[in-house]
KEKOL-635616 format. One line per field, with one value per residue (C-alpha): residue in three letters; x, y, z. Coordinates in steps of 0.001 Angstrom, whole numbers, plus 500000, padded with zeros to 6 digits. Example, Ala and Ser with C-alpha at 12.3 -4.5 7.8 and 13.67 -1.06 7.14 Angstrom:
2
marnu: Ala | Ser
u: 512300 | 513670
v: 495500 | 498940
w: 507800 | 507140
This chain:
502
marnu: Unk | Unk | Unk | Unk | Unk | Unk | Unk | Unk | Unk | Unk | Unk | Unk | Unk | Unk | Unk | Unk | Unk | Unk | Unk | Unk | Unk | Unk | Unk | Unk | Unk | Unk | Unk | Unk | Unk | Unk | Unk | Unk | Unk | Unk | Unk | Unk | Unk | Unk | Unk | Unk | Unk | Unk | Unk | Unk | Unk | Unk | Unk | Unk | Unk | Unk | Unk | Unk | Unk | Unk | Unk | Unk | Unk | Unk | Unk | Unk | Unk | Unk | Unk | Unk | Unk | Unk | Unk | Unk | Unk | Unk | Unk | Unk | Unk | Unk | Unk | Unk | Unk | Unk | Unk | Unk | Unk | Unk | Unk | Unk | Unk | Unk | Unk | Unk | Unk | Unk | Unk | Unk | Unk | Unk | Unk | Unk | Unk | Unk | Unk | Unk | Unk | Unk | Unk | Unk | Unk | Unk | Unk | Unk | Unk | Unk | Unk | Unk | Unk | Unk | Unk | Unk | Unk | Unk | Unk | Unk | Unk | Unk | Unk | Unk | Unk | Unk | Unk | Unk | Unk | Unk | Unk | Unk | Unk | Unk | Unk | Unk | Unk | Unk | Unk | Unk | Unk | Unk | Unk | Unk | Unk | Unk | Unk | Unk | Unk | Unk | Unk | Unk | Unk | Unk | Unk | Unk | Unk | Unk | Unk | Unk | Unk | Unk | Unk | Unk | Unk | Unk | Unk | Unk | Unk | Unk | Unk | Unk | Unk | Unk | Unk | Unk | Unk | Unk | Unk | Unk | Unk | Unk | Unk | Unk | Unk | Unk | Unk | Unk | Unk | Unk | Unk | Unk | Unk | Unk | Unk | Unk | Unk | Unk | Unk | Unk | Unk | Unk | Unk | Unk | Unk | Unk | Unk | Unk | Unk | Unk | Unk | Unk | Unk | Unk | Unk | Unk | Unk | Unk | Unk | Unk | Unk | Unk | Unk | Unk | Unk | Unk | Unk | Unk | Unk | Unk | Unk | Unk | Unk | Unk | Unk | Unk | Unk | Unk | Unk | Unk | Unk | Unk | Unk | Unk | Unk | Unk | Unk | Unk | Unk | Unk | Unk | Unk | Unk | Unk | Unk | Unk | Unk | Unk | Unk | Unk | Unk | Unk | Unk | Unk | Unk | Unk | Unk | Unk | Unk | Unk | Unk | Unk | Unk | Unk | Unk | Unk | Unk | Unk | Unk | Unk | Unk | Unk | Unk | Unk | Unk | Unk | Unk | Unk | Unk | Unk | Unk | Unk | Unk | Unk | Unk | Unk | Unk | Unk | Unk | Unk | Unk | Unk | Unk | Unk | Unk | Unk | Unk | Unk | Unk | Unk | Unk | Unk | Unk | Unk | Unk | Unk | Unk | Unk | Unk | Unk | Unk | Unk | Unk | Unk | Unk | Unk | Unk | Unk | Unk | Unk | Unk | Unk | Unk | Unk | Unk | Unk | Unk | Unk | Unk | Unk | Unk | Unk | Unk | Unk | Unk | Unk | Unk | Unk | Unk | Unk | Unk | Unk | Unk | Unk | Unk | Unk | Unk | Unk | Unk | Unk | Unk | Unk | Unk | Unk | Unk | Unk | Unk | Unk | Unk | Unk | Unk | Unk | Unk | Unk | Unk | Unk | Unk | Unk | Unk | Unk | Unk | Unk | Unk | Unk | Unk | Unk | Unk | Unk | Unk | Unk | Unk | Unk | Unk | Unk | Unk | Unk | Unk | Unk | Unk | Unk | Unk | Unk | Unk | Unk | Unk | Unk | Unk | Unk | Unk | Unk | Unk | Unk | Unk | Unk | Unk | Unk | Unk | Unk | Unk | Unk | Unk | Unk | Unk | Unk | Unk | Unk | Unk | Unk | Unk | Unk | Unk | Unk | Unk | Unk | Unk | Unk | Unk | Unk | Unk | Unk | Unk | Unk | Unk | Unk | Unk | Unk | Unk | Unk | Unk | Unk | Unk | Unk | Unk | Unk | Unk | Unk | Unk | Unk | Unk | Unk | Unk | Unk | Unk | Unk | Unk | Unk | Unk | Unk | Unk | Unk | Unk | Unk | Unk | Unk | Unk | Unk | Unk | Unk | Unk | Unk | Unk | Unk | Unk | Unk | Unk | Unk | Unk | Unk | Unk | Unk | Unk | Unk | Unk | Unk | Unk | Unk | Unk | Unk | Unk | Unk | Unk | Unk
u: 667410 | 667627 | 664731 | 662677 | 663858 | 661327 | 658919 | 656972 | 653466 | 651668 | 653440 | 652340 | 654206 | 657436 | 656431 | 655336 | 659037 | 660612 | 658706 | 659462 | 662994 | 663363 | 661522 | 663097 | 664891 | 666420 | 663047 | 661815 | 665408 | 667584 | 665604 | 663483 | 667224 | 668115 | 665369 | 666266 | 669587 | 668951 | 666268 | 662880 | 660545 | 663880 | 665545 | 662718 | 663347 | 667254 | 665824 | 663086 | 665573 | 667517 | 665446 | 664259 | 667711 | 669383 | 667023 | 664429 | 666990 | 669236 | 666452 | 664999 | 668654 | 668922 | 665396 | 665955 | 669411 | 667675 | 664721 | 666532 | 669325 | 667248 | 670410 | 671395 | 674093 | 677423 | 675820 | 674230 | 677099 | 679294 | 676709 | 677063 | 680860 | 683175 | 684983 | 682270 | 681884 | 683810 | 680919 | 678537 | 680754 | 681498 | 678027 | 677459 | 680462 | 678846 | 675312 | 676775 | 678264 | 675040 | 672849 | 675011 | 674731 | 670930 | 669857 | 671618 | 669653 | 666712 | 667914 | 667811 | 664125 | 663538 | 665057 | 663346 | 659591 | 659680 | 660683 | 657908 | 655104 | 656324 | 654544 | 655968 | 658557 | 662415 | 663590 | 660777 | 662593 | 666246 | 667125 | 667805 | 671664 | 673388 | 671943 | 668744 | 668585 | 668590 | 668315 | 671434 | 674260 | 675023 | 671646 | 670631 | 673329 | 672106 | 668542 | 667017 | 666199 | 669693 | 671126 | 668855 | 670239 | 674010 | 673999 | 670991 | 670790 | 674474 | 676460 | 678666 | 682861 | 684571 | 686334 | 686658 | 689977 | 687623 | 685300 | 684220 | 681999 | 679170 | 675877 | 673340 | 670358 | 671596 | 672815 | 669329 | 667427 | 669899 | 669423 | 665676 | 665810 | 667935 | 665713 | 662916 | 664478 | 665432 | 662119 | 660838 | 663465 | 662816 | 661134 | 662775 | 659591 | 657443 | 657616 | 659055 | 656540 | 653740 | 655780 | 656378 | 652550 | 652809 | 656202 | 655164 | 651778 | 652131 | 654558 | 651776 | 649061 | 651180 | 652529 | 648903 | 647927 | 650753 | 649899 | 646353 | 648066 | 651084 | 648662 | 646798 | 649740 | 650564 | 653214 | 652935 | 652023 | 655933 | 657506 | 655948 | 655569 | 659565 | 659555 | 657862 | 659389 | 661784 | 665304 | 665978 | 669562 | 670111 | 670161 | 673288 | 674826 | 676296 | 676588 | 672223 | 672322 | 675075 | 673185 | 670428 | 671743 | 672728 | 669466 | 668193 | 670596 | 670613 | 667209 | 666316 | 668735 | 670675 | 673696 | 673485 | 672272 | 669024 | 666926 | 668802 | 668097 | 663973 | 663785 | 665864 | 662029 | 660055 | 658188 | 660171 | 657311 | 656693 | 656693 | 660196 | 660052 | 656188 | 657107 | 660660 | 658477 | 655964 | 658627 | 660121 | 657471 | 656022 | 659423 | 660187 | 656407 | 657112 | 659905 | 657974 | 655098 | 657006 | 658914 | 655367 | 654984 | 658289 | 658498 | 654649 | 656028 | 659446 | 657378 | 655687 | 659333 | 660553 | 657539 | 657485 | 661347 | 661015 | 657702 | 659667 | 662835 | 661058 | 658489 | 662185 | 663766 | 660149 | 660105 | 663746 | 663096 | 659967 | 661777 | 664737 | 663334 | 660279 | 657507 | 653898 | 653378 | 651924 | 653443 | 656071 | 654623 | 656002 | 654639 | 656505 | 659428 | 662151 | 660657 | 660207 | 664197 | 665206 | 663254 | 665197 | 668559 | 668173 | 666691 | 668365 | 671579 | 673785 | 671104 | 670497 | 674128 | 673761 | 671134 | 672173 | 674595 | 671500 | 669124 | 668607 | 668219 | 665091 | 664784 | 662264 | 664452 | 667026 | 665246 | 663567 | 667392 | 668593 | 669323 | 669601 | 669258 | 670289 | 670311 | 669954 | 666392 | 665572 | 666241 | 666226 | 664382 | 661456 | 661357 | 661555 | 658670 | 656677 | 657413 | 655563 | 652098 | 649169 | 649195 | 652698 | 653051 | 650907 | 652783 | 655647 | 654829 | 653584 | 656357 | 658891 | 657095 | 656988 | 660790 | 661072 | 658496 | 660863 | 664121 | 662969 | 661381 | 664782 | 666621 | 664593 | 666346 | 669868 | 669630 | 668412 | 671496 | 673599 | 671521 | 670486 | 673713 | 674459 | 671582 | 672634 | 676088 | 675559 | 678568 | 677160 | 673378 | 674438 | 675531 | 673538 | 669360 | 668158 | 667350 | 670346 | 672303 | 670449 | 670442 | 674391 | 674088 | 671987 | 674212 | 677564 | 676561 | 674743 | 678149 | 679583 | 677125 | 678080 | 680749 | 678376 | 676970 | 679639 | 680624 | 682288 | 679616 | 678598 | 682034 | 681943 | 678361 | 680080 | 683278 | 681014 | 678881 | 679713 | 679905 | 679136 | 678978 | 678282 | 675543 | 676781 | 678705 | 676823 | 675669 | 679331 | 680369 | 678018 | 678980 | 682612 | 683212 | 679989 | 679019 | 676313 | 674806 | 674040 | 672507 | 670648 | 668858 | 668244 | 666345 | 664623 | 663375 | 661918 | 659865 | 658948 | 658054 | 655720 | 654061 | 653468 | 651948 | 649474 | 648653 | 647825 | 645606 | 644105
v: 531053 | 531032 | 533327 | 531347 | 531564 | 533701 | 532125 | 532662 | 533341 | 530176 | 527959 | 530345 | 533101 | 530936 | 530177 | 533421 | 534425 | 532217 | 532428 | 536396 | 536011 | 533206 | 534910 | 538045 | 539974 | 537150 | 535629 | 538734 | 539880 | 536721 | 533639 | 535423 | 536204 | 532696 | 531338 | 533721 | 532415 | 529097 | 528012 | 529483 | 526707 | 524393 | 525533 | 524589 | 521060 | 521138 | 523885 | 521402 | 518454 | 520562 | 521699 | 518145 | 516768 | 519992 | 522710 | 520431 | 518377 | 521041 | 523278 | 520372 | 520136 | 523953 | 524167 | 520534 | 521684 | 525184 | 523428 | 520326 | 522658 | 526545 | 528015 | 530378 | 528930 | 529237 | 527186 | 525089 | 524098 | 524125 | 521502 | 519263 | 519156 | 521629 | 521980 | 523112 | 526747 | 528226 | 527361 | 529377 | 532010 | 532225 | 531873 | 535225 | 537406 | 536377 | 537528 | 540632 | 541591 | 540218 | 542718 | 545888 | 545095 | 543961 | 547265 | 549643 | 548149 | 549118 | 552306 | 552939 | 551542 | 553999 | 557033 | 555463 | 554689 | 558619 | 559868 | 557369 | 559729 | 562966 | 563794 | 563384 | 560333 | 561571 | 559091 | 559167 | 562278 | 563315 | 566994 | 569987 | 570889 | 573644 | 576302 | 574596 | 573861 | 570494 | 567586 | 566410 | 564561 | 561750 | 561036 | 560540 | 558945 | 556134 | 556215 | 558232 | 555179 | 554873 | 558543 | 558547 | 555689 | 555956 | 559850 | 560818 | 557759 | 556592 | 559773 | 557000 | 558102 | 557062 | 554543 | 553120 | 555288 | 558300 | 558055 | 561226 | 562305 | 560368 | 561900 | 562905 | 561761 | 557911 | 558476 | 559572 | 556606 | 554256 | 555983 | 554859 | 551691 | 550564 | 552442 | 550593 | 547045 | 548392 | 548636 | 545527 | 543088 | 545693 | 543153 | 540271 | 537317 | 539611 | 542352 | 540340 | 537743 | 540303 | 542393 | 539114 | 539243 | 541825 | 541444 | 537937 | 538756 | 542472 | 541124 | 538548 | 540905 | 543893 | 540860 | 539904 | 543035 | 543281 | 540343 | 541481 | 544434 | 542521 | 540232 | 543048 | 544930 | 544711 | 542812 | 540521 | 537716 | 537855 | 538038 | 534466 | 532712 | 533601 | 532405 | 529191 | 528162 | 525288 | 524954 | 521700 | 521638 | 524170 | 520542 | 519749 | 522892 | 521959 | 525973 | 525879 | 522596 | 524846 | 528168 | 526067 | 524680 | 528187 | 529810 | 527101 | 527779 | 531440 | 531273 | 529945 | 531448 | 528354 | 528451 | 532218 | 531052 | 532880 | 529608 | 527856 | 531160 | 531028 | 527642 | 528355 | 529503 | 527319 | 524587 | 521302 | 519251 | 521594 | 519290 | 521254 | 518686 | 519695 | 523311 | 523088 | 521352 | 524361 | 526854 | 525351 | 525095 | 528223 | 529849 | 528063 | 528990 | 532164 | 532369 | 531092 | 533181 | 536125 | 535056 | 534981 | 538660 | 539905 | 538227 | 539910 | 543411 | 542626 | 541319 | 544638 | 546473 | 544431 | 545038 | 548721 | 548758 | 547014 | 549079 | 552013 | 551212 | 549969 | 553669 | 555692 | 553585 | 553846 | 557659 | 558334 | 556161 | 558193 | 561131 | 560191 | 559088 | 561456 | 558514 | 559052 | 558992 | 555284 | 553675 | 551919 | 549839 | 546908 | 544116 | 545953 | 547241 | 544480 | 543968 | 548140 | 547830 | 545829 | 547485 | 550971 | 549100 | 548260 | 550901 | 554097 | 551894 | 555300 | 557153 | 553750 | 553833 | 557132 | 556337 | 552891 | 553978 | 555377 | 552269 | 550430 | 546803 | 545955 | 542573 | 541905 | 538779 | 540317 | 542571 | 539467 | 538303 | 540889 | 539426 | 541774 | 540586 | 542511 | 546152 | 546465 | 544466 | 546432 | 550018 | 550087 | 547248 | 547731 | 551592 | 551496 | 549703 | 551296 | 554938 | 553682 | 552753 | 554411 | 555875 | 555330 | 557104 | 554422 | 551136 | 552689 | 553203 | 549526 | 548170 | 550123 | 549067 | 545322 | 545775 | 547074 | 544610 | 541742 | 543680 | 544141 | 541096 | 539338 | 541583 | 540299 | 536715 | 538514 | 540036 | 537663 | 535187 | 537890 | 538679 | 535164 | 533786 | 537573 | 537329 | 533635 | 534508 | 535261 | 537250 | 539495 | 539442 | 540341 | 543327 | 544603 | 543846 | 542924 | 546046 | 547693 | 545086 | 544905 | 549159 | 548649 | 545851 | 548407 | 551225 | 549870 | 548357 | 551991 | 553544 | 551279 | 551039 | 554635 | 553860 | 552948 | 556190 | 557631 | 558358 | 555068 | 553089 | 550951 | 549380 | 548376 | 546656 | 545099 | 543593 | 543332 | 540918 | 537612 | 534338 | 532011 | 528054 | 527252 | 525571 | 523212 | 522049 | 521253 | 517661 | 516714 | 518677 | 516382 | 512718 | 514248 | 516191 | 515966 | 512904 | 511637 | 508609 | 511660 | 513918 | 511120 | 510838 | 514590 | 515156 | 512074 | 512998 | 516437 | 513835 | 511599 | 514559 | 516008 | 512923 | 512062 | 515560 | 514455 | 511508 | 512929 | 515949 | 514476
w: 858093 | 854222 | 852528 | 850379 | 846555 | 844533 | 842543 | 838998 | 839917 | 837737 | 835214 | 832277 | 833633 | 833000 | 829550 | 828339 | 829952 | 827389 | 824772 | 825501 | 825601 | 822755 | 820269 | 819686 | 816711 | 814939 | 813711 | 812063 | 810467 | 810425 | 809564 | 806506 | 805270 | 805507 | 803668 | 800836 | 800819 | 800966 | 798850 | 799929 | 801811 | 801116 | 803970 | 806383 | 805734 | 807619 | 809961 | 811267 | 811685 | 813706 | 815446 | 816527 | 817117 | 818278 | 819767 | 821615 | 823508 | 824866 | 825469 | 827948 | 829242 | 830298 | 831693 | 833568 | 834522 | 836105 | 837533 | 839391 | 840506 | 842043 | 840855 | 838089 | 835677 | 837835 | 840602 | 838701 | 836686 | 840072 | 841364 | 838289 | 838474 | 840193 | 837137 | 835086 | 837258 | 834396 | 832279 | 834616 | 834459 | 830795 | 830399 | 832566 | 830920 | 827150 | 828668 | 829582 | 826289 | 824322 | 826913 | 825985 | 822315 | 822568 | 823937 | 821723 | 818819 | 821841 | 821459 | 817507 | 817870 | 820045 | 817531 | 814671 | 816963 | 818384 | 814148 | 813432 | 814615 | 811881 | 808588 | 806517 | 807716 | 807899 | 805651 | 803147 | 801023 | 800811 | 802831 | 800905 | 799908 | 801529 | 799197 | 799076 | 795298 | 794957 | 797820 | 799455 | 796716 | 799228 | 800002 | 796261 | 795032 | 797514 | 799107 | 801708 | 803984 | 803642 | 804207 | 807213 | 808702 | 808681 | 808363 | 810812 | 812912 | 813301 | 811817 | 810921 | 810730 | 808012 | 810012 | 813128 | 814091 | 814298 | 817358 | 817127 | 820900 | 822326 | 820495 | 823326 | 821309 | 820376 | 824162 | 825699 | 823647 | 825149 | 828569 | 827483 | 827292 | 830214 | 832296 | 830901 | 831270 | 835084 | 835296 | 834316 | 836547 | 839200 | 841340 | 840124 | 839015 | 840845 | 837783 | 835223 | 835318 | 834751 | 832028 | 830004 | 829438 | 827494 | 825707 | 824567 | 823049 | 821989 | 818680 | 817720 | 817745 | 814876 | 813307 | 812690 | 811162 | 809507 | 807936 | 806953 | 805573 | 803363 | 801592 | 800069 | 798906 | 795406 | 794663 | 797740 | 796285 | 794166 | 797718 | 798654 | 795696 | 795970 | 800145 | 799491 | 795961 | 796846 | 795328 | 796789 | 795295 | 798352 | 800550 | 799284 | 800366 | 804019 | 804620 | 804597 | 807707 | 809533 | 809433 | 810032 | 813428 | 814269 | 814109 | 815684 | 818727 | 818643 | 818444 | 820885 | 823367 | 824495 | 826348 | 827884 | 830961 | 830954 | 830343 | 833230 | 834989 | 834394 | 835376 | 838714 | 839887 | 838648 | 841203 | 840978 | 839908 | 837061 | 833552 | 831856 | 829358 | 828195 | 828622 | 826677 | 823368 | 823864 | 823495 | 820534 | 818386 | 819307 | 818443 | 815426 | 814047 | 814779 | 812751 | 809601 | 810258 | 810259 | 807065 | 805283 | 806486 | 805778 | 802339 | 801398 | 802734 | 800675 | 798001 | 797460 | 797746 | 794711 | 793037 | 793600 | 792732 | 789857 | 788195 | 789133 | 786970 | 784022 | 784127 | 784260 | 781176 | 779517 | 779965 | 778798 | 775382 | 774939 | 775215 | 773348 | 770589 | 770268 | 771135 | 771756 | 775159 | 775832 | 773339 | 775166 | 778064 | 780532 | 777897 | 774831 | 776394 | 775432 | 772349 | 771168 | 772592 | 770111 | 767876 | 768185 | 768878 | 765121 | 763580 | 765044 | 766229 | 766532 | 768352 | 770422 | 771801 | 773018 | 775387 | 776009 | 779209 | 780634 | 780464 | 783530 | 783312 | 785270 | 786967 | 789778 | 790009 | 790721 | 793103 | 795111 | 795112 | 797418 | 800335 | 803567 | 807266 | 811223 | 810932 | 807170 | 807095 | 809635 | 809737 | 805362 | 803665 | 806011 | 806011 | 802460 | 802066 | 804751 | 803462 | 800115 | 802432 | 802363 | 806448 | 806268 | 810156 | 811326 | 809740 | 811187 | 814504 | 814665 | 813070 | 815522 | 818630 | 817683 | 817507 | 820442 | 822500 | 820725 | 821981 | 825481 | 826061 | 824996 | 826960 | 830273 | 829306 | 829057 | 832052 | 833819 | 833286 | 834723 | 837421 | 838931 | 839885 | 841336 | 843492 | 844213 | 845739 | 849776 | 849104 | 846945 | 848301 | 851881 | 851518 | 848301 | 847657 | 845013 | 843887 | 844318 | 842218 | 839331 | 839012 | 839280 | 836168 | 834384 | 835153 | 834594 | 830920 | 830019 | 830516 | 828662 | 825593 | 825561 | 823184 | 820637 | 820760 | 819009 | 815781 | 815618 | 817209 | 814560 | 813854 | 817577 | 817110 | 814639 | 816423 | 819947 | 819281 | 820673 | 818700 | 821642 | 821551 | 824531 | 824644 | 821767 | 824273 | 826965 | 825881 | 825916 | 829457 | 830851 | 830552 | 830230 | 833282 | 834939 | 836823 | 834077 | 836571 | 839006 | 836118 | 835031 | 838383 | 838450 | 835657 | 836296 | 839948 | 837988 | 835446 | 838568 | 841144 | 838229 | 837771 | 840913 | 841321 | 838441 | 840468 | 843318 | 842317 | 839298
């Protein structure tokens, strides 16, 4: 007799699950860049549309497809059409790469959440040289957010020809954070649907004070008025609807298989379509809400940045030319410039080589997203906070709430139509299978561990479109009369619940 399949405990527990695994790293570090490079609150207006005419629909289709079926993605897709289990297992093999690169990032928010509790922070001040006279040359000819990340963090090679070993402390954080995802699909529903609680909410609650603590920054209010100032010339540019789309897809996670897997254990009267517009507004808001705190914490960056430049050029005119001190200020500087420029022009050209020109323009312009927004914008402008330890730690365990929580999605998809196969699940439980999954792609993420690591991060991560395909697999190869009538017993079986209990 077939076991019964495993179910979430109430319907919340599958939405907090997606909302978990949909909103992860890409709405803090990706969509705040995109907004910056196309136009500010512009960019919201072909992010909505697709979001409407690409992310709602196919979001319905994988949880309808997941529901209707009990199956993760290779039997659902071999129920649809026999020639569509390639699509299930695609969708697998892609879930399996995304996991391994996923969880290294884990692991460097685990480094950078354990540094988080020294005083003072690691990359808040450049090391000391060899003979301890002056701080490190690499480190200041660039930054020491940035010297901490590729030197201490990544020990980067010069290129990707030298691998150099496998560093045991990137290797123990990444240890970390498998264990903890084994951990939390342990049980399968039984252990994710509780964890999911916590991954869902925990990222609302710092982004919250986070927010709080960006608005009364100085300089925050430079970072929005920058976010929300429209360039609506930006609509013309088909590159802003395409990245648009993307995010929209990535997102949301469609087409890994890990939606069609959460849905696999749900009731089947259970309202998908309800639950698939919950999760897309929810995600999408999250992604503008955490644009309004990243741009107030970037805000304050540029600021800083800028007021920093224009006190150095102010300081080497006063002492170049003998002022009194406070008699060049931010008003006066371009005009006193001038000023000198013509009056001691040979003295002027000395010093001219030496004077920065300071734009917080050109600062707000900047445009960094992934790793860089992450491990160096950010830390930059948490090093410069009052309780700087604090921000940190906060800001390091959102990350890693998003990056777990996401990762319960990824695994998941691989998982699912594992535990599916009486192949596989007769000899192995469940147990068993998903500490091999864990332990096979640790061994593997290994190899970004090394010295070399961060050019394979680079070349890993998979560019899937499958789920831009799915609307068209359908009607093509699919039988799309039989479809039809799938999804629409799910609609009719959840009314009819309604009816009857209500």
């Amino acid at each position: 007799m077939e076991k019964a399949r495993p179910q979430w405990g109430n319907p919340l527990q599958f939405v907090f699950a997606c909302i978990s695994y949909a909103v992860g790293l890409g709405n803090v570090w990706r969509f705040p860049y995109l907004c910056q490079m196309y136009g500010g609150g512009s960019f919201l207006v072909p992010y909505v549309i697709m979001l409407i005419v690409e992310g709602m629909p196919l979001l319905y289709l994988e949880l309808a497809v997941g529901q209707r079926m009990r199956q993760g993605s290779i039997g659902a897709w071999r129920t649809i059409s026999p020639y569509l289990s390639g699509v299930g297992v695609a969708s697998v093999v892609v879930s399996f790469f995304l996991a391994m690169y996923y969880n290294v990032i884990n692991a460097w928010g685990f480094w950078y959440f354990f540094h988080s509790f020294q005083d003072p922070l690691p990359w808040s001040i450049c090391p000391l040289n060899g003979n301890r006279t002056g701080y490190d040359e690499e480190c200041e000819k660039a930054s020491s957010t940035q010297y901490f990340w590729y030197r201490k963090t990544l020990n980067i090679s010069p290129s990707i020809q030298e691998n150099g070993g496998v560093q045991w402390e990137p290797a123990l954080c990444l240890t970390l954070a498998w264990l903890m995802v084994y951990l939390c699909i342990l049980r399968g529903t039984e252990s994710t649907g509780k964890v999911v609680y916590f991954t869902a909410s925990m990222p609302y609650c710092v982004l919250i004070i986070y927010l709080v603590r960006g608005l009364t920054l100085h300089g925050a209010t430079n970072g929005l008025m920058y976010m929300f100032t429209p360039k609506m010339e930006q609509l013309a540019n088909p590159k802003a609807w395409i990245n648009a789309a993307t995010q929209i897809f990535f997102s949301l996670g469609l087409g890994f298989g890990s939606l069609i897997a959460f849905a696999s254990y749900n009731e089947p009267s259970n309202n998908c379509q309800k639950h698939a517009i919950i999760v897309s507004i929810i995600n999408s808001s999250t992604s503008i809400f955490a644009s309004i705190v990243t741009f107030s914490i970037y805000g304050f960056k540029a600021t800083f940045n800028y007021e920093n430049c224009l006190n150095k050029v102010i300081l080497l005119l006063t002492n170049s030319f003998d002022l009194e001190d406070g008699f060049l200020t931010a008003s006066n500087l371009e005009e006193m410039k001038d000023y000198l420029a013509s009056t001691y022009p040979s003295k002027y050209s000395e010093v001219f080589p030496h004077i920065r020109n300071c734009s917080l323009e050109s600062e707000l312009n900047t445009a960094v997203q992934g790793t860089g927004l992450a491990f160096i914008v950010y830390t930059e402008a948490i090093k410069n906070m009052e309780v700087s330890q604090l921000w940190s730690v906060l800001y390091f365990f959102m990350l890693l709430m998003l990056g777990i929580g996401s990762m319960l999605g990824n695994t998941a998809a691989i998982l699912t139509p594992l535990t599916d196969s009486k192949v596989i699940s007769s000899y192995l439980p469940k147990e068993a299978i998903s500490g091999l999954v864990c332990l096979i792609s640790c061994a593997i993420g290994m190899v970004f561990t090394m010295e070399a690591g961060n050019y394979w991060t680079k070349i890993w991560f998979p560019a899937s479109m499958l789920g831009s395909l799915q609307p068209l697999i359908i009607p093509v190869l699919g039988n799309p009369t039989s479809f039809s009538v799938l999804v629409f017993t799910s609609i009719n079986i959840y009314r009819h619940t309604q009816n009857t209990y209500t």
